[in-house]
N, CA, C and O atoms as CSV, one atom per row, in Angstrom:
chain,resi,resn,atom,element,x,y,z
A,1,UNK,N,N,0.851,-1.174,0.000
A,1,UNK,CA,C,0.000,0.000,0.000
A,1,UNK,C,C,0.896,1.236,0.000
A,1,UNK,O,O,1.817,1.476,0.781
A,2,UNK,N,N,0.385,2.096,-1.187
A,2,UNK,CA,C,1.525,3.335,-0.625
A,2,UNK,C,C,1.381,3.909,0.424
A,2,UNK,O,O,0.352,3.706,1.068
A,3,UNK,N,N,2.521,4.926,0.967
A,3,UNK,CA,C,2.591,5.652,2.307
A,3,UNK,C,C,1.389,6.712,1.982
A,3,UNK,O,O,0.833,7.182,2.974
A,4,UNK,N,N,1.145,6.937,1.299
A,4,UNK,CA,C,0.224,8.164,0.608
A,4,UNK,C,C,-0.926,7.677,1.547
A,4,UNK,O,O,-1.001,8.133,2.688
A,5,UNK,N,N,-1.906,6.674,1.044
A,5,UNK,CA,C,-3.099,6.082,1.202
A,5,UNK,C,C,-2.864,5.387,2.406
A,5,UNK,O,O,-3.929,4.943,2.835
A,6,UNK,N,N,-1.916,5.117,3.113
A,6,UNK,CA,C,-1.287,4.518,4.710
A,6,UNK,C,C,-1.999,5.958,5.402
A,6,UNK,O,O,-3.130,5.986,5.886
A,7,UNK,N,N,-1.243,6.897,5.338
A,7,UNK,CA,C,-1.296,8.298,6.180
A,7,UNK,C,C,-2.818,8.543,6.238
A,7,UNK,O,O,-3.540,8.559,7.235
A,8,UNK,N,N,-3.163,8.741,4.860
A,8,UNK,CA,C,-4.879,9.297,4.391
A,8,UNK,C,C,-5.742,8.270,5.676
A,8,UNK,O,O,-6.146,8.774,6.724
A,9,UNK,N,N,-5.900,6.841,5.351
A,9,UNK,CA,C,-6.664,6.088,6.034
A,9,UNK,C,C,-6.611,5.951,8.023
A,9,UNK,O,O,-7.411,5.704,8.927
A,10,UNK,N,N,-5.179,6.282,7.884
A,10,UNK,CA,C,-5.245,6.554,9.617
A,10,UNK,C,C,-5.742,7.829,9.886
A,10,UNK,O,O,-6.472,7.814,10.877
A,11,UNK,N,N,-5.611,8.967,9.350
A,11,UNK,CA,C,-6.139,10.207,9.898
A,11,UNK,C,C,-7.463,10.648,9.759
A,11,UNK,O,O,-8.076,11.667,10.077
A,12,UNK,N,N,-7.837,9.177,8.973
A,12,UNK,CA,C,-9.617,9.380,8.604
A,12,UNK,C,C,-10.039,8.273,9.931
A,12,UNK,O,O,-11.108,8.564,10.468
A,13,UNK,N,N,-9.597,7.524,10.281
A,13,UNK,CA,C,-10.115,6.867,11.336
A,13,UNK,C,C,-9.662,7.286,12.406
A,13,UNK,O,O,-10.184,6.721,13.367
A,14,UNK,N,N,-8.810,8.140,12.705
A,14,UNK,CA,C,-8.940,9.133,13.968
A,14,UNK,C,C,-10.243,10.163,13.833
A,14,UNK,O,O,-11.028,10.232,14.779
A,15,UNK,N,N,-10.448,10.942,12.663
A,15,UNK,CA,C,-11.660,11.587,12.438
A,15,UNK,C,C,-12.379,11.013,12.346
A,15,UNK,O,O,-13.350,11.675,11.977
A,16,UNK,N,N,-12.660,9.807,12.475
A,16,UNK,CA,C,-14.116,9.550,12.712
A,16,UNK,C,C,-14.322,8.798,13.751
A,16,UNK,O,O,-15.469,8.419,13.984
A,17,UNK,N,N,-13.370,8.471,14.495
A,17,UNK,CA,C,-13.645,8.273,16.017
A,17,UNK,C,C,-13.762,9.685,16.871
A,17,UNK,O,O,-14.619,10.097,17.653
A,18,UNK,N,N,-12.935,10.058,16.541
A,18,UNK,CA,C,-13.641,11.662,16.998
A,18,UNK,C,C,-14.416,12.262,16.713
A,18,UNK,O,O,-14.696,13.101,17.569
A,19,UNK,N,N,-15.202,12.302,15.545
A,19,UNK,CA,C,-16.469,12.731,15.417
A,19,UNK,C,C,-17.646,11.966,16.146
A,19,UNK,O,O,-18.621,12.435,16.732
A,20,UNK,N,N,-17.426,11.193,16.025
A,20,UNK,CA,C,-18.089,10.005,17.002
A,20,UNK,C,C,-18.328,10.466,18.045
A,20,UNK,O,O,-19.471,10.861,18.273
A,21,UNK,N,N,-17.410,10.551,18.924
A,21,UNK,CA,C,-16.972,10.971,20.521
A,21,UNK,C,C,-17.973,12.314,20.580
A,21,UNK,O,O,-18.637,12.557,21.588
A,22,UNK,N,N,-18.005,13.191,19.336
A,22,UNK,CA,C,-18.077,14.281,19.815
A,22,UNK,C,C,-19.599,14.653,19.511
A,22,UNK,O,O,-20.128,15.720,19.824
A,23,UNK,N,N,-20.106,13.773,18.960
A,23,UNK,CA,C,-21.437,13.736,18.818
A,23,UNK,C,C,-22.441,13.550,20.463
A,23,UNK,O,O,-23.651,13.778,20.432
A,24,UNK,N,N,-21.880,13.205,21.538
A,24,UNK,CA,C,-22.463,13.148,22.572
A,24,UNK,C,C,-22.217,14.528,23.379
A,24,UNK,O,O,-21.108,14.743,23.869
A,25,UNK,N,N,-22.898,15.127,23.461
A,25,UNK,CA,C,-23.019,16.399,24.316
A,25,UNK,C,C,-22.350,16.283,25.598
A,25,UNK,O,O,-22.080,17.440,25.918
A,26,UNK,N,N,-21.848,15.305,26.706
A,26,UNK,CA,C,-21.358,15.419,27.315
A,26,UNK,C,C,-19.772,15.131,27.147
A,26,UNK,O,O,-18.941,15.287,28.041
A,27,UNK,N,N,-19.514,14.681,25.834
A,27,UNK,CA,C,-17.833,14.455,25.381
A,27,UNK,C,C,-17.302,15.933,26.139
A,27,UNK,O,O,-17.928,16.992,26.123
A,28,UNK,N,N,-15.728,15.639,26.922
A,28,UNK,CA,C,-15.023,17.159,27.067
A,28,UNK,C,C,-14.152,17.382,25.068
A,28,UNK,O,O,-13.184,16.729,24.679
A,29,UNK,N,N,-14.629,18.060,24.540
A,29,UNK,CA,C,-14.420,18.477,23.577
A,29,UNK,C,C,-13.031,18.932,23.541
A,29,UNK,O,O,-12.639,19.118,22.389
A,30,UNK,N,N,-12.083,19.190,24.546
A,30,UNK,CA,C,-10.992,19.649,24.045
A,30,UNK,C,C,-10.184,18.641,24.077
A,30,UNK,O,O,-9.357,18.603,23.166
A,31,UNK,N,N,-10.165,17.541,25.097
A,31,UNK,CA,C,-8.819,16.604,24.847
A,31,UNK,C,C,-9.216,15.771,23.325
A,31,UNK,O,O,-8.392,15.336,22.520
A,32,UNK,N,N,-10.345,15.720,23.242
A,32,UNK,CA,C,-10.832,14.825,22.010
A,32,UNK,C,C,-9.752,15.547,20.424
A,32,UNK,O,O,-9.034,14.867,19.692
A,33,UNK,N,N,-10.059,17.387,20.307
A,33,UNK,CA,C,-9.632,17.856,19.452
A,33,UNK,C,C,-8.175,17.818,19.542
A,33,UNK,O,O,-7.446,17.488,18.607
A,34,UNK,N,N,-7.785,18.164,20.686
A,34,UNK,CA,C,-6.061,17.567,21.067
A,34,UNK,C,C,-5.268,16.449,20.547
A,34,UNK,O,O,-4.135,16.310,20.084
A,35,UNK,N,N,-6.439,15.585,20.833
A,35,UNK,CA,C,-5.696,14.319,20.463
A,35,UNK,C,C,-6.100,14.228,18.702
A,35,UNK,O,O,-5.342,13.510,18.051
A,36,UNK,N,N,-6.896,14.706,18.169
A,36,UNK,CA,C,-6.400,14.824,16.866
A,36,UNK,C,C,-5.467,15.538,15.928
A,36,UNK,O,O,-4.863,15.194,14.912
A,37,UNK,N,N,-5.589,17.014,16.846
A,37,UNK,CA,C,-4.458,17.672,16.146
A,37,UNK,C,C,-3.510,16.967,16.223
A,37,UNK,O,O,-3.369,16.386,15.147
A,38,UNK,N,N,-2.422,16.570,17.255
A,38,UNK,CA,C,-1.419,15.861,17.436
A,38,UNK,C,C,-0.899,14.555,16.319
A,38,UNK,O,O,0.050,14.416,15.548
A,39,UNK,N,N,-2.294,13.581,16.785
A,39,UNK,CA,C,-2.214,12.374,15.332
A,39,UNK,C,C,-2.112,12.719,14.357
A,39,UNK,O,O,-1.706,11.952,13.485
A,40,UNK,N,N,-2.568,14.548,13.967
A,40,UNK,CA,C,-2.570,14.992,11.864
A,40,UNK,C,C,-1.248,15.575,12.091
A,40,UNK,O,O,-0.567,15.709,11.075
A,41,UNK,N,N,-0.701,15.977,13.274
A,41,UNK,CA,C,0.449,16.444,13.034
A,41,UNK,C,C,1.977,15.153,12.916
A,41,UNK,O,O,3.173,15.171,12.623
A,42,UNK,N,N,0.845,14.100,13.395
A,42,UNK,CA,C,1.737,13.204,13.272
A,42,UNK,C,C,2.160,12.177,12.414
A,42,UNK,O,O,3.044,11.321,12.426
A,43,UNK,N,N,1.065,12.601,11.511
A,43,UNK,CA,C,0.563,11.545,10.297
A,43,UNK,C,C,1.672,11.609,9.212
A,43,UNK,O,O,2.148,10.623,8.649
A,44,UNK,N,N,2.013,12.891,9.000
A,44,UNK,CA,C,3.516,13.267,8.027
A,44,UNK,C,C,4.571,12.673,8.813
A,44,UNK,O,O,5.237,13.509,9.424
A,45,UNK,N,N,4.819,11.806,8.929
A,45,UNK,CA,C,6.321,11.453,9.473
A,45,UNK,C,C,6.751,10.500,8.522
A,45,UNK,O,O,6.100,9.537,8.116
A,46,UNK,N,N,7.691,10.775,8.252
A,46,UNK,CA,C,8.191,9.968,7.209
A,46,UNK,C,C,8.800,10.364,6.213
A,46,UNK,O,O,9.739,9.837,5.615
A,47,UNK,N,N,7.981,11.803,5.926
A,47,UNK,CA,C,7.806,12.903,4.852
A,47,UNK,C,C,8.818,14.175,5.120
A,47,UNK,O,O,9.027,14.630,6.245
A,48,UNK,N,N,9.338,14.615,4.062
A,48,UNK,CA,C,9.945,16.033,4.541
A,48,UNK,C,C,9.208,17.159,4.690
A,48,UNK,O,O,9.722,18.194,4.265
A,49,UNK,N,N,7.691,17.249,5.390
A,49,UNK,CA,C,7.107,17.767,5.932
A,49,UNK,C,C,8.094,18.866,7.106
A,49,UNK,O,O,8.944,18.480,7.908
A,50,UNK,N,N,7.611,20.350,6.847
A,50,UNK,CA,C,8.255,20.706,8.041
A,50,UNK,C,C,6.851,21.368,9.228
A,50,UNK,O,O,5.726,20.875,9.158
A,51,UNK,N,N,7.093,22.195,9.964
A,51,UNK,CA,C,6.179,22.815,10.996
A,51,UNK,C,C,4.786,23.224,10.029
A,51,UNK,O,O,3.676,22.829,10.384
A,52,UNK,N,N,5.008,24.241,8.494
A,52,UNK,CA,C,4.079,24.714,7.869
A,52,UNK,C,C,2.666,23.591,7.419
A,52,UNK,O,O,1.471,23.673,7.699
A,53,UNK,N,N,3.469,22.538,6.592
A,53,UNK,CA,C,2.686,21.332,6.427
A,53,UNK,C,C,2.247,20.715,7.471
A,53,UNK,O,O,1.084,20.397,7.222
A,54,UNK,N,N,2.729,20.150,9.169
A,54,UNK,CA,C,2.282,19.290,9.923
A,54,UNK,C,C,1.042,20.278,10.127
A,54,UNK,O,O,0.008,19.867,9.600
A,55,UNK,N,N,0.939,21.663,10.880
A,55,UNK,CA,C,-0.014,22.210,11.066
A,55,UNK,C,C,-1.107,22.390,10.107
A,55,UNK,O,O,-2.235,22.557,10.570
A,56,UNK,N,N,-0.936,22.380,8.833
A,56,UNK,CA,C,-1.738,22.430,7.944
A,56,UNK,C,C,-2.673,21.206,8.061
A,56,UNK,O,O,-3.898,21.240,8.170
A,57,UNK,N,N,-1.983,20.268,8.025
A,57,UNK,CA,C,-2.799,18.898,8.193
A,57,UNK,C,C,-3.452,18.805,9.228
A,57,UNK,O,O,-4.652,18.555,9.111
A,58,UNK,N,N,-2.883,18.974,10.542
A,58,UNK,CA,C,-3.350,18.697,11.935
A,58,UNK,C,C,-4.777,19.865,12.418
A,58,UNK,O,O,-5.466,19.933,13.436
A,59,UNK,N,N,-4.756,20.608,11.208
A,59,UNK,CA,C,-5.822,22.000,11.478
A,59,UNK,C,C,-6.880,21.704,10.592
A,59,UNK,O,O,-8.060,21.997,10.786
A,60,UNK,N,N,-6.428,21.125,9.636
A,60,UNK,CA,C,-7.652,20.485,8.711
A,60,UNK,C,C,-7.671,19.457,9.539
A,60,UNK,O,O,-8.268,20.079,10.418
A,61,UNK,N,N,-7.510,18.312,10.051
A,61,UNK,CA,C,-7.808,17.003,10.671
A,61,UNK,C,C,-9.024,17.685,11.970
A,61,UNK,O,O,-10.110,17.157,12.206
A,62,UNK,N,N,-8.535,18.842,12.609
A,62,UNK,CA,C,-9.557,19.249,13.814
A,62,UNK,C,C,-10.517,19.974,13.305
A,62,UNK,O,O,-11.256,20.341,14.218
A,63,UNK,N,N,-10.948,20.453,12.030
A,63,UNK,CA,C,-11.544,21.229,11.436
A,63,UNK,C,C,-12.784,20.241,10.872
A,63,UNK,O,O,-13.979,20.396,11.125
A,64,UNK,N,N,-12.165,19.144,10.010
A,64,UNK,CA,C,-12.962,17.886,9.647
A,64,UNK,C,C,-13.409,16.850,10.805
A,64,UNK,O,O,-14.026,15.894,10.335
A,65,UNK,N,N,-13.273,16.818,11.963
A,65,UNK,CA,C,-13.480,16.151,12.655
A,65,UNK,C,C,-14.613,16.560,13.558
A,65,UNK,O,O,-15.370,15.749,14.091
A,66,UNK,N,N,-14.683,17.832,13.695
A,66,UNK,CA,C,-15.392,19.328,14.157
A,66,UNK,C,C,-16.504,19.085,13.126
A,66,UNK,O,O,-17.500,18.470,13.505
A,67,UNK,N,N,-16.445,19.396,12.205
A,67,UNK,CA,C,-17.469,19.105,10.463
A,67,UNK,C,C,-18.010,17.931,11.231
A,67,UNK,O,O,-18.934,18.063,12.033
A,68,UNK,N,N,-17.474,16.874,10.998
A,68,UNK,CA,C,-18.264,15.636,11.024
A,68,UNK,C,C,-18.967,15.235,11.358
A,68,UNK,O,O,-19.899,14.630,10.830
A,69,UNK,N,N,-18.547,15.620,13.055
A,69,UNK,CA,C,-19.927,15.705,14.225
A,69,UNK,C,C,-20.588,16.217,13.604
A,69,UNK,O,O,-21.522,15.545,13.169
A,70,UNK,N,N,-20.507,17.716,13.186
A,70,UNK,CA,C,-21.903,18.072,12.526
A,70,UNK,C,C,-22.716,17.863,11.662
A,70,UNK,O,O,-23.906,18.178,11.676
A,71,UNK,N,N,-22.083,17.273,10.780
A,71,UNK,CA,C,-22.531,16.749,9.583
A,71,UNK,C,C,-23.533,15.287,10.148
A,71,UNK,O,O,-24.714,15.009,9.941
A,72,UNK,N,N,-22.649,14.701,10.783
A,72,UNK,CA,C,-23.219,13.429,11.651
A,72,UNK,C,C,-25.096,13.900,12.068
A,72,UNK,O,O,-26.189,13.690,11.542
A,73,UNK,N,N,-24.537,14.682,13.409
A,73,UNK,CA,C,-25.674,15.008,13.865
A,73,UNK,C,C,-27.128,15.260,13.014
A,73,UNK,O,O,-28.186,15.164,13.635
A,74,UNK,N,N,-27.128,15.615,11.442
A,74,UNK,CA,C,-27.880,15.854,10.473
A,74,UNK,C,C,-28.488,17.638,10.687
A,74,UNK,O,O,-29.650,17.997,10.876
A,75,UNK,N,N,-27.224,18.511,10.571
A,75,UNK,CA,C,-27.746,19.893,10.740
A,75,UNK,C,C,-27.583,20.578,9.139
A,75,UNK,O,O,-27.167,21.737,9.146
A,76,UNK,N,N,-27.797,20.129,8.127
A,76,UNK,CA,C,-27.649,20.198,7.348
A,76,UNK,C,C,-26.638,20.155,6.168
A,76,UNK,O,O,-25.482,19.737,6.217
A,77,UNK,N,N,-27.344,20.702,5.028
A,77,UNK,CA,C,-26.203,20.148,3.491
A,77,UNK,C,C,-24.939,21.419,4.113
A,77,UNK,O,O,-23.799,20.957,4.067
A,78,UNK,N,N,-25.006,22.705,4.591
A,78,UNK,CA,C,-23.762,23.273,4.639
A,78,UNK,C,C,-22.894,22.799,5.450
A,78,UNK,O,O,-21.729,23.117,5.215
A,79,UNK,N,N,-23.182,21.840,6.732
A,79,UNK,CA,C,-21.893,21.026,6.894
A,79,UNK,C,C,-21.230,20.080,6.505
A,79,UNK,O,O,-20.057,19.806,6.756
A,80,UNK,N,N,-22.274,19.339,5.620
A,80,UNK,CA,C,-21.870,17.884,4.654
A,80,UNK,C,C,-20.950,19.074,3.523
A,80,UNK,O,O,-19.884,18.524,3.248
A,81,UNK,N,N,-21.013,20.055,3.032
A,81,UNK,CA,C,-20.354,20.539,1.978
A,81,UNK,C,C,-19.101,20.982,2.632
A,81,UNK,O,O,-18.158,20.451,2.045
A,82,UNK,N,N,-18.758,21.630,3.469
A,82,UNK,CA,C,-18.115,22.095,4.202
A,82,UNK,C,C,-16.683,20.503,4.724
A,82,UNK,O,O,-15.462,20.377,4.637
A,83,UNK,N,N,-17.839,19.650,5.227
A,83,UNK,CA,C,-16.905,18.622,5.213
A,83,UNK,C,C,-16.229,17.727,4.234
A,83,UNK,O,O,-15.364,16.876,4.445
A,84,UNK,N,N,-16.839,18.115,3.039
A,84,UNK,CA,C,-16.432,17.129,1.631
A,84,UNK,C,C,-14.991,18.203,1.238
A,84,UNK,O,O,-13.925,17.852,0.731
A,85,UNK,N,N,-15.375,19.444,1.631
A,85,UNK,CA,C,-14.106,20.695,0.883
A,85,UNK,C,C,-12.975,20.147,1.672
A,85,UNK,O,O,-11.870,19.838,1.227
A,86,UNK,N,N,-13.448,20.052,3.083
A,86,UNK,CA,C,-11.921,19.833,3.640
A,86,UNK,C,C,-11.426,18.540,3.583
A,86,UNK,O,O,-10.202,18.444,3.673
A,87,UNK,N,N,-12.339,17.094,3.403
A,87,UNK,CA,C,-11.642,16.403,3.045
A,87,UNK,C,C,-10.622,15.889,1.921
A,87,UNK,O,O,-9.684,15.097,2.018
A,88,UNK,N,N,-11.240,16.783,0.547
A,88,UNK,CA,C,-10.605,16.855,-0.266
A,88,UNK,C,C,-9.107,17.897,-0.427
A,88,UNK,O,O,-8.204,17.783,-1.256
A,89,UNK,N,N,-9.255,18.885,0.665
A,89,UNK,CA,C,-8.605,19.685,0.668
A,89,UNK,C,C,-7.125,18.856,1.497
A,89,UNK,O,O,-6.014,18.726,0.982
A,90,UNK,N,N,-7.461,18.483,2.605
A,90,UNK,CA,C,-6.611,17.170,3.174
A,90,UNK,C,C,-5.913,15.745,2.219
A,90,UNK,O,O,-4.984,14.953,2.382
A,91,UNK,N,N,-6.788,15.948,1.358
A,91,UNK,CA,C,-5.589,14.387,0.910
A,91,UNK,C,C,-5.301,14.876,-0.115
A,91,UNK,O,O,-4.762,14.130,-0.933
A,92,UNK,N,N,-5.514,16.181,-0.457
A,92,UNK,CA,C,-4.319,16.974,-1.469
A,92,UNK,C,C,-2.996,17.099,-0.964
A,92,UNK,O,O,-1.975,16.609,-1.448
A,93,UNK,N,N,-3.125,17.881,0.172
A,93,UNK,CA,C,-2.070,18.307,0.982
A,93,UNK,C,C,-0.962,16.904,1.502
A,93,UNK,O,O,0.268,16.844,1.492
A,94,UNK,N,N,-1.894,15.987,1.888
A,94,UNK,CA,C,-0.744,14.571,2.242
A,94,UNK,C,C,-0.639,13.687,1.285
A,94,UNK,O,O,0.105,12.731,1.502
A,95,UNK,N,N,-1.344,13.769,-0.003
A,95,UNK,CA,C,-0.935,13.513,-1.498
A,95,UNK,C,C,0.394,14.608,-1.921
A,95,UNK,O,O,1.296,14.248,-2.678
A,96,UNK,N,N,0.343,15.769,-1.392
A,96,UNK,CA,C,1.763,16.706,-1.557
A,96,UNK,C,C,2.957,15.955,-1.053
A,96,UNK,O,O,3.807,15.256,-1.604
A,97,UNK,N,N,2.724,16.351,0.234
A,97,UNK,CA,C,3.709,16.183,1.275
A,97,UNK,C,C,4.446,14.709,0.756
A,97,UNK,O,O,5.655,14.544,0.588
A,98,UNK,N,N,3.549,13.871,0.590
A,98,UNK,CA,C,3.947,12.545,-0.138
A,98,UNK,C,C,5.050,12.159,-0.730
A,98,UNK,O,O,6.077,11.587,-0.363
A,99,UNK,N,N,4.513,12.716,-2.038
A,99,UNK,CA,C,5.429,12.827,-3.497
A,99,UNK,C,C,6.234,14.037,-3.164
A,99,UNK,O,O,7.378,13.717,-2.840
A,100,UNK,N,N,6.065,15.021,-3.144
A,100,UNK,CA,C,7.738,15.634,-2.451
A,100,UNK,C,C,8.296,14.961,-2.321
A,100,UNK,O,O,9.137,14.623,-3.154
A,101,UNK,N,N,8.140,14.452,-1.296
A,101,UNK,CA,C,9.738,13.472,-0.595
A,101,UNK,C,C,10.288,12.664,-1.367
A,101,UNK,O,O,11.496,12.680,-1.605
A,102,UNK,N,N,9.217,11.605,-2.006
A,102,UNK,CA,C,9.701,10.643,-2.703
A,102,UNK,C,C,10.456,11.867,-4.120
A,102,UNK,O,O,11.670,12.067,-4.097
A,103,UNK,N,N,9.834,12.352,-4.897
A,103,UNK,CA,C,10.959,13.373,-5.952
A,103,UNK,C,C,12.348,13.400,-5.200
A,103,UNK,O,O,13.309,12.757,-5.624
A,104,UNK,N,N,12.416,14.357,-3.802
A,104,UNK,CA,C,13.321,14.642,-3.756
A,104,UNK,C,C,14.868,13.405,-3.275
A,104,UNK,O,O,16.073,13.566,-3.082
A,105,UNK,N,N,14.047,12.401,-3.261
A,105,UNK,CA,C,14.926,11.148,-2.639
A,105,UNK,C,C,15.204,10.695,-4.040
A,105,UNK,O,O,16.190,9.962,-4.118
A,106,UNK,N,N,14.481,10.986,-5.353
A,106,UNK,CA,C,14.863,10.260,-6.391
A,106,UNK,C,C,15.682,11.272,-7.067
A,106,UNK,O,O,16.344,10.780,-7.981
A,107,UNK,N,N,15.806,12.240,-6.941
A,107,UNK,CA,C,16.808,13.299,-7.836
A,107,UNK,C,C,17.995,13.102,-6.568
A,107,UNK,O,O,19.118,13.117,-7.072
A,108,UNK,N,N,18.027,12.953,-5.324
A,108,UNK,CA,C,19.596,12.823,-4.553
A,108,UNK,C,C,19.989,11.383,-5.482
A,108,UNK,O,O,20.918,11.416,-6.288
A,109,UNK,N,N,19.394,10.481,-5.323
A,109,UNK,CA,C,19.898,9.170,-5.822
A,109,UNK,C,C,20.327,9.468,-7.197
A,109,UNK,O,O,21.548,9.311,-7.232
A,110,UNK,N,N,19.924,9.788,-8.218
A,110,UNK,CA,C,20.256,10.018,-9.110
A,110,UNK,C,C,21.886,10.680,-9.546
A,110,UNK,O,O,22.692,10.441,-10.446
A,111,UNK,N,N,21.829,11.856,-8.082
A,111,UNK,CA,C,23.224,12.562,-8.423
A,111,UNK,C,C,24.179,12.221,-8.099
A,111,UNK,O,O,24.997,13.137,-8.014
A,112,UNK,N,N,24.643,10.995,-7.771
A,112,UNK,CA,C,25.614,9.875,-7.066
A,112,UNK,C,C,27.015,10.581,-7.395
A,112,UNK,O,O,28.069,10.060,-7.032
C-alpha cells in the first residue's frame, strides 16, 4: 500500500472516532480535538514535511473532525459541503507532502 493512502486512512479513522466521541453532548471536547491535532500532526512522518505542512494537516484534521460531528448530527447540506471541501482539501495536501519526498529522494539518488 503506498505511504500516501497509509497516512490518508489513519487520519480518517482518527476523524471519525472523533467525530463520534463528539457527537455526545457530554464528550469534554478539548482533549478529544487535542488528540487529533497531534495524530494529523503526526501523520507526516516519514515525509519532509516541516512545521508549515504538519499544522496544515493537523488544522484540517480538527476542522474535519469538528465538520463531522456536525454533519453526523444531520444539521444540514452546509456542513456535509463544508466537510467534503476539507476532506478533499486534506488528501491533497498529504498527497503533496507525499510525493515531495519521494521526488526529492529520487533526484539525490540520481546525483551519485
Amino acid at each position: 500500500m503506498p505511504a500516501f493512502l497509509l497516512r490518508l486512512l489513519l487520519l480518517l479513522a482518527v476523524e471519525a472516532g472523533a467525530a463520534a466521541l463528539l457527537r455526545d453532548p457530554g464528550t469534554p471536547w478539548i482533549p478529544v480535538l487535542l488528540a487529533v491535532f497531534v495524530a494529523g500532526s503526526a501523520v507526516p512522518h516519514g515525509t519532509e514535511a516541516e512545521f508549515a505542512g504538519r499544522f496544515l494537516v493537523a488544522l484540517t484534521a480538527v476542522g474535519t473532525a469538528r465538520l463531522g460531528a456536525t454533519a453526523w448530527e444531520g444539521r444540514g447540506l452546509p456542513a456535509v459541503a463544508g466537510l467534503g471541501v476539507l476532506l478533499v482539501f486534506q488528501a491533497a495536501v498529504l498527497m503533496r507532502l507525499s510525493l515531495r519526498g519521494r521526488r526529492r529522494r529520487g533526484r539525490r539518488a540520481g546525483r551519485g
